[in-house]
Each structure stands twice: as C-alpha cells, then as structure tokens.
TORLODO-720823 format. One line per field, with one value per residue (C-alpha): residue number from 1; residue in one letter; x, y, z. Coordinates in steps of 0.05 Angstrom, whole numbers. Each point is the difference from the previous one (the first is absolute). Example, Ala and Ser with C-alpha at 12.3 -4.5 7.8 and 13.67 -1.06 7.14 Angstrom:
<nodes>
n: (1,2)
res: (A,S)
xx: (246,27)
yy: (-90,69)
zz: (156,-13)
</nodes>
This chain:
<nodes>
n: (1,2,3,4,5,6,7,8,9,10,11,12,13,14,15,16,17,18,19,20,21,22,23,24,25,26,27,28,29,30,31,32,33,34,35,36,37,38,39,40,41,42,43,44,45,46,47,48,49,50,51,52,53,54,55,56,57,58,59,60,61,62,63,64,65,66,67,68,69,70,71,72,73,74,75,76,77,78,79,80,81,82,83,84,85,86,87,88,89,90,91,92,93,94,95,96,97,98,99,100,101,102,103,104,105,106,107,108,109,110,111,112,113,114,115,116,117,118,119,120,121,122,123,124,125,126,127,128,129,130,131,132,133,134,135,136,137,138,139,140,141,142,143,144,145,146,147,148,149,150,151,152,153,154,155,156,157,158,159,160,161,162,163,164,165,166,167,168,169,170,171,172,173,174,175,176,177,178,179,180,181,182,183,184,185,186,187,188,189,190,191,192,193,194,195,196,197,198,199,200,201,202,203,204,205,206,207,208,209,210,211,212,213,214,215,216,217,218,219,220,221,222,223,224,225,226,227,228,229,230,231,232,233,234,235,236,237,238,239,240,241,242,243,244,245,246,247,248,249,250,251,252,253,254,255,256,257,258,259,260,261,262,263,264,265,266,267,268,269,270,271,272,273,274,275,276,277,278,279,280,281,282,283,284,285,286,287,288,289,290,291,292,293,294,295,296,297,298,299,300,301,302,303,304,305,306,307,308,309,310,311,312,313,314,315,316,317,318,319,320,321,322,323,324,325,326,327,328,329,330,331,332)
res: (X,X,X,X,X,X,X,X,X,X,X,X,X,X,X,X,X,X,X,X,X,X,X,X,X,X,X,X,X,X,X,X,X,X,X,X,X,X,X,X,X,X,X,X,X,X,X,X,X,X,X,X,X,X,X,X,X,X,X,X,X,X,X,X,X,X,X,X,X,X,X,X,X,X,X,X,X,X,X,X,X,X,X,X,X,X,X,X,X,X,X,X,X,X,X,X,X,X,X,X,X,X,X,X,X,X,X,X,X,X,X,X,X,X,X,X,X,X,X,X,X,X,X,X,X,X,X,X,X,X,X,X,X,X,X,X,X,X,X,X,X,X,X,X,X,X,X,X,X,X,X,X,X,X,X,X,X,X,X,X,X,X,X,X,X,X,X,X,X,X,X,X,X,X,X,X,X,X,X,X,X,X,X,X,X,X,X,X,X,X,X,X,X,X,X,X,X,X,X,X,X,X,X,X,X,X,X,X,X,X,X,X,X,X,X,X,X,X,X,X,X,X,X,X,X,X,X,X,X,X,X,X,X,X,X,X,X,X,X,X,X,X,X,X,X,X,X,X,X,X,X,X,X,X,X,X,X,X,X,X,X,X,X,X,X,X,X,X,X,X,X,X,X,X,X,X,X,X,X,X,X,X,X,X,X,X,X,X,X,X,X,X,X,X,X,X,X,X,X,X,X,X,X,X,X,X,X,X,X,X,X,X,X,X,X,X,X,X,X,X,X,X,X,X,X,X,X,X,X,X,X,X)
xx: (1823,8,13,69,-29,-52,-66,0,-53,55,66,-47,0,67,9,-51,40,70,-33,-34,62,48,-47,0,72,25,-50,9,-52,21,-20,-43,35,-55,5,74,11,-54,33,66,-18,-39,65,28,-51,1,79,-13,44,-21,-37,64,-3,-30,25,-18,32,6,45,56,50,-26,3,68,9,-34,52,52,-20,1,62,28,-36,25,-59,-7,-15,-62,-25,10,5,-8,-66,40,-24,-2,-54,-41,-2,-60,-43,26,45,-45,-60,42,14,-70,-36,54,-1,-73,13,27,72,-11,-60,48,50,-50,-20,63,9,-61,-4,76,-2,65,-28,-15,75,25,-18,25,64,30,-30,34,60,-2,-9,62,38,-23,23,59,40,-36,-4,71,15,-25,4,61,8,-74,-37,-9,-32,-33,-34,-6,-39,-51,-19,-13,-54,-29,-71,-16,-67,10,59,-77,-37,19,-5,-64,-36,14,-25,-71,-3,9,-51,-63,13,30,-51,58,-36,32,59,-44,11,79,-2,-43,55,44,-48,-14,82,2,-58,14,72,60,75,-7,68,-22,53,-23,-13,-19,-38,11,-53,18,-54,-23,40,-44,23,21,13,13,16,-42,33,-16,65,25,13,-30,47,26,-38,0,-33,-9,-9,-25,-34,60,29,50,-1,32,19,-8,8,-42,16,70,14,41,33,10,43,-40,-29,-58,18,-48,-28,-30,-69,6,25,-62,-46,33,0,-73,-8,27,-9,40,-9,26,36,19,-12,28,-11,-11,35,-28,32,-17,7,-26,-35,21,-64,59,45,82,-20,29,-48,29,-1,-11,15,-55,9,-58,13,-62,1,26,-30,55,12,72,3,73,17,18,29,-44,30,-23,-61,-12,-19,48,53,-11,3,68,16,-19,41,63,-3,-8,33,63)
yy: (2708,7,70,6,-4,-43,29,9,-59,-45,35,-34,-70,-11,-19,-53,-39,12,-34,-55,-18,5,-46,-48,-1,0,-46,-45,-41,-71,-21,-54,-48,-11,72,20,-60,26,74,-35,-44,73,30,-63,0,75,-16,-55,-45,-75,-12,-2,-44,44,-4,44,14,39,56,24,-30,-72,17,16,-73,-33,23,-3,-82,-5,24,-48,-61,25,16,71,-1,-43,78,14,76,64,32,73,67,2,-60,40,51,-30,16,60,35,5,25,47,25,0,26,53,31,17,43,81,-4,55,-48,-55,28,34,-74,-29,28,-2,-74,-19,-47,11,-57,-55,16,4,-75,-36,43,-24,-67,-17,30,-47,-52,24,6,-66,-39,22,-41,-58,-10,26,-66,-35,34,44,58,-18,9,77,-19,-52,44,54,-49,-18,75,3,-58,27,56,33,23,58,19,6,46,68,-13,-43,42,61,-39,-23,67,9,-61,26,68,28,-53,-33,-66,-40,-13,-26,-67,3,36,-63,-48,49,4,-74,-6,54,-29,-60,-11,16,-1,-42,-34,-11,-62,-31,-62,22,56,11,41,20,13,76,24,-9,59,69,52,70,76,58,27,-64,-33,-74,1,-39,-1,-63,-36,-15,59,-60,-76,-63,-65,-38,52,30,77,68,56,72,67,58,-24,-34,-68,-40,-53,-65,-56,-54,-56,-50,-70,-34,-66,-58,26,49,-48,-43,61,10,-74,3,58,-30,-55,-59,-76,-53,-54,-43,-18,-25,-7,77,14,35,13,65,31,64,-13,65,4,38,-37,11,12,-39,-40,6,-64,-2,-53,29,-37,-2,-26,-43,16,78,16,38,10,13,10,-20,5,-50,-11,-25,-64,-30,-46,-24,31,-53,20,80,-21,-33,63,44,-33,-9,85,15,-59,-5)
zz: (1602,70,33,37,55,58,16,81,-6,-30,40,57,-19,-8,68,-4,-62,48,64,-38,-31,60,34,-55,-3,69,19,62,-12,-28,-68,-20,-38,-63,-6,-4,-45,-58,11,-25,-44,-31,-15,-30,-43,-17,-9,-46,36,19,73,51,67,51,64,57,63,70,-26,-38,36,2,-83,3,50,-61,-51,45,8,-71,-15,60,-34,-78,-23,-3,-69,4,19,-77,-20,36,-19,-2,-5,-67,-10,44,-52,-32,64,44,-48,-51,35,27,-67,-37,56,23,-74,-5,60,-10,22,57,30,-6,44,47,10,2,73,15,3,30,59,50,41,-59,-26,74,9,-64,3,74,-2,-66,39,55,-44,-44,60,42,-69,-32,36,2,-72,-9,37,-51,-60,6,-52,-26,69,-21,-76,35,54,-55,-39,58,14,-77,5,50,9,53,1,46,-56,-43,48,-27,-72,3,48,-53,-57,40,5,-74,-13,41,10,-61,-36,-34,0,-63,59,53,-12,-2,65,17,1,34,55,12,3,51,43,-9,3,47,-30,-55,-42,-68,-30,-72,42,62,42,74,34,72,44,24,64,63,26,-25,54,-19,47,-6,-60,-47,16,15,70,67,69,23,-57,-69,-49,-49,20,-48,33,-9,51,-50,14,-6,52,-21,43,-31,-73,16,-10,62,-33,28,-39,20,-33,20,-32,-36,42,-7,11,-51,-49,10,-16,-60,-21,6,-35,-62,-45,39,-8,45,-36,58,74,53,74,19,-70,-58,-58,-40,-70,-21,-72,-43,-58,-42,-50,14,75,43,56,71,50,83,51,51,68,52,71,21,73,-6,-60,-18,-74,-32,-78,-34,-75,-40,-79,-43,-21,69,-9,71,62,37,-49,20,69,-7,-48,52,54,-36,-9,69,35,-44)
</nodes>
C-alpha cells in the first residue's frame, strides 16, 4: 500500500509525464502513414472487431467532407457502426478502473488535479464546436430532423488523442513511477494512438485518421489565441481563430475538389474497369461482405492535365457510357 501521499522526489516528476504527453497529443508534426495505420488497427484488435478500411486524411474537416460525400452518394452506411464510447470500455475505461483502485482514495484525488490539462481540453472542445456549428446546416439540408443524430453519431466515432492526455499521462505515471507495471502494456496502445494518430472516426467499416495540425498557436497564459492568424491550421488549410481561449466562428466551408478526390481514390482499394480516350472508369473494391463498392468516371485533360472526378451508379459498365451519363446530368 501506497502512502496518501508523493515523496517530493515523485511530486517532481509529474511535470515530466504532463509535458511528454501534451507534446504527444498536440503534436504538429504529420504522421507517417505505416504508423498511424498499425496504432488503429491496435485498437481494433484490442476491440475484437474485424480490420476496418483505413483511410487517412488532412484534418477533421476533410473527415466530415468524406461523410458528408457519402451521404450525398447514399452510401453512408457502407461506414457501418459507430465504434461509441462504450466499446472503448475494453481499453481506456477499464484501465482507468483497475489501476485507479489500487491507489488510496486521498492519492487519487490529490492526482486527479494534479494531472488536468486546460490546454488539451481547450482544443478538442472549440474545434468540435466549429465543426458542430460549420455543419448543422449543411446536413440538415440533407437529412432534415436526423442531421442532429447524424452529427451526434459522428462525434461518437470519433478519439481525440489530446481528449487522452490527462488520464494517460496520470496512469504512465502510475506504470513507472508508482511501479505499477502489469498496466504498462495497455498504456502501450494508448500511447502509440496518441503519438501516432490525430482525430480519428472509428466506423465498423471504416477508420478516418486526420492528420496532426501544422500549427498550434497559443498566449502567454496557455491559451488558443494568435492575432490576425489562425491559433490552429491543418495542411489542407482548414483552420480555427481563437482570442485568449475564445473561439471566432466562421460558417464557412471549403468544398471538397477534384484534387482531393484523387488523393483519396488512391488511397483506397480502386480498380478501373473501363477506358476511354482520357476516361477512366473507377470502382472502389470494399474487402467486406454487404458493403457496397463505389464507382468513378475520373476525367484527365491531355494537354491541361487537369483532373475532375464524377460519380457514377454502379450499373454502368463503360467508361463511354459514364461519359454520356455524366453529360446528360450536367447538360440536361
């Protein structure tokens, strides 16, 4: 049993488990690909659930322009199930729980505070704000009465790693300095999540990754905040403006182009059925039974080499008849 208390010596480290933690977590640096892909596929595993479709991109919004495509194209389902808090049970929740309760209740709450991280909660809370608030209406276009489950449902899917940093900075500290070291590999595939990973949305079928931000900018009292600039910004340039801690909202959406749409048909497992002239016909193989595949005309000018990316049902068998397809939607 543990005394109620830290020695001075251990008081003293606590500081070192909070900074290595906040720097994991509201990391800037952008991830390597190999590596955020094990870290998922890691909790799927831990979950017991079957390998998903990893897909990773530039931030949460271009996540959200993802979705949003597929529920414009009907196939928001091919996402299967939320992984919700709950599921996650198995991994967070329950080290929280065995670890916690070998520790004296008054060195429990002593530690509690010790470890809280303004800042970490500070960033996931405005920018799922601005997200909330830059997509409401957009999906209420669509989706009516359901655009608030909808959204609801998306949040659920999704970890934030720097929503991790206070809990699994406390229980490192547990791990190596409190020697409880049956945990150390649970904390383990917390860690290579965190490190590893920006805001990820965990479906049955599918995981998005976005990338780390490439810029967080905070004031002098650990605040978001920069002047005339964004305190947060991603490489696809989405980006959010804070003063001192307060979020400036700005309902305004980038729309997914043609570029992007060709880095995300590359990142997955597509097939070209057909040809013709600068035409290519696409489909996006799902691996998953009851999923359904996806299909592309993707339309390359040979003297521009401008690309534009059009969808197109999947009884169409032809590039030349995706073509006409194509032209009869947006010449009517």
């Amino acid at each position: 049993m543990f005394a109620d208390r830290l020695t001075p010596e251990q008081h003293a480290l606590i500081s070192r488990y909070r900074e290595k933690w906040q720097h994991l977590g509201l990391s800037t640096e952008q991830l390597s690909q190999q590596h955020a892909i094990d870290a998922v596929r890691a909790i799927y595993t831990v979950l017991e659930l079957s390998e998903p479709e990893i897909l990773i991109v530039d931030s949460p919004n271009a996540a959200f322009e993802y979705i949003w495509n597929l529920l414009q194209l009907g196939s928001y389902t091919m996402l299967g199930d939320v992984i919700i808090n709950s599921d996650w049970s198995r991994i967070y929740s329950n080290l929280q729980s065995q670890l916690l309760a070998r520790l004296p209740i008054a060195l429990q709450t002593n530690l509690n505070s010790l470890f809280e991280n303004h800042l970490a909660n500070e960033y996931a809370s405005l920018l799922k704000r601005q997200l909330e608030y830059q997509w409401q209406d957009i999906f209420c276009q669509h989706l009516g009465k359901q655009a608030r489950n909808t959204i609801k449902d998306i949040f659920s899917s999704c970890r934030k790693p720097e929503s991790l940093i206070a809990g699994c900075s406390y229980f490192d500290f547990c791990v190596h300095i409190l020697n409880y070291h049956q945990f150390q590999d649970k904390v383990a595939i917390l860690e290579d999540f965190v490190r590893n990973c920006g805001w990820t949305f965990f479906f049955e079928n599918i995981a998005i990754i976005s990338n780390h931000p490439t810029k967080i900018s905070i004031d002098s009292d650990n605040h978001l905040h920069a002047d005339n600039a964004p305190a947060i910004a991603f490489a696809d340039g989405y980006s959010l403006y804070a003063d001192h801690g307060r979020i400036k909202l700005e309902r305004t959406r980038k729309p997914m182009d043609d570029s992007e749409w060709v880095r995300l048909l590359e990142k997955v497992n597509t097939v070209e059925i057909d040809s013709w002239e600068e035409y290519s016909l696409l489909r996006i193989i799902r691996q998953r039974v009851n999923v359904q595949p996806m299909q592309f005309l993707k339309a390359t000018n040979s003297t521009t080499g401008e690309v534009r990316v059009y969808w197109v049902p999947l009884r169409i068998a032809s590039a030349i008849e995706a073509v006409h397809w194509v032209n009869r939607r947006t010449n009517p």
